[in-house]
N, C-alpha and C positions, 0 to 999 in steps of 0.2 A: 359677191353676194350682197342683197339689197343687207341696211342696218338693222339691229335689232331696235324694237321699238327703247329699252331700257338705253341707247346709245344717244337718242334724239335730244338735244339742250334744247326746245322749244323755241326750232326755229331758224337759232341766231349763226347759223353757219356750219357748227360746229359739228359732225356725225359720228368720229369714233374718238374713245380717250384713251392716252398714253397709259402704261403703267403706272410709272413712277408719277405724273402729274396726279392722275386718278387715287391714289395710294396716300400722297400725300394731303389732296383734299379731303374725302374719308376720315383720316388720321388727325388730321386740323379741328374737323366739325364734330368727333366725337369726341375727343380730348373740350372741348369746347373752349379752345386759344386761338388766335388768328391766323395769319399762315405763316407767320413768321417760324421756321423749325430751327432755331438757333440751338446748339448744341445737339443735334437728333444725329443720329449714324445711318446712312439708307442702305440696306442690304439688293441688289439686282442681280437676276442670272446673268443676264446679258447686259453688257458695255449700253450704256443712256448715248442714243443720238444727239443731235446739236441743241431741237427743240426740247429734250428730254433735261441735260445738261444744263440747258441754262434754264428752266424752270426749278432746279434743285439750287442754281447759283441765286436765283431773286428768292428763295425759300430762306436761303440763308443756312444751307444744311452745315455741320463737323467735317463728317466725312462720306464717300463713298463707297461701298464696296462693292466688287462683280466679279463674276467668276469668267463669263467668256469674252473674250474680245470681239469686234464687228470689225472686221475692217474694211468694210464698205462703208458703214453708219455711224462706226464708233466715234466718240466727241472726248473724249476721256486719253487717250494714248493709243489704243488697238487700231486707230483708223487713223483719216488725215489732218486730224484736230488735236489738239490739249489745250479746252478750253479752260482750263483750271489754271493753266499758266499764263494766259491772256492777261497782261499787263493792267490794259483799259478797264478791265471788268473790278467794279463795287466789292466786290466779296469772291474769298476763295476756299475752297475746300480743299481736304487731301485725299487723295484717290490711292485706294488700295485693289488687288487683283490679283487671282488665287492664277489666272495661265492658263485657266482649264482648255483644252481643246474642242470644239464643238461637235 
């Protein structure tokens, strides 16, 4: 389906937004602090993909939590990732997950 006009960033490539990125900027610009979410806990139904996961890692989030696994997408432990345990990466969170089945 073509985007919704509310999806368009003027332009610059970009045509639809994540949850969790989306959520988090929201959350940033109405709190009115930077994006830094140091100490924040993210609640998500479903397991954060790669690109979803590491925008919560540059956020700087506490923790994680989700309820379904992906494992196709998953970036978290349900799929073929756990980016959270990735050695090289700047910042780490802890990743919690209720099991639910989808």
């Amino acid at each position: 389906p073509p985007p919704d006009d509310d999806d368009d960033f003027g332009g610059v490539g970009e045509k639809r937004r994540r949850a969790p990125t989306a959520s988090l900027a929201e959350m940033t610009a109405e709190i009115g602090r930077g994006y830094l979410c140091t100490g924040y806990d993210v609640y998500c139904a479903r397991e954060p993909c790669v690109m979803c996961a590491m925008a919560l890692t540059h956020s700087r989030v506490r923790r994680v939590i989700y309820a379904i696994p992906s494992a196709r997408h998953g970036a978290l432990g349900g799929g073929a990732y756990s980016l959270q345990k990735e050695r090289t990466l700047n910042h780490h969170y802890d990743v919690y997950t209720f099991g639910v089945d989808a």
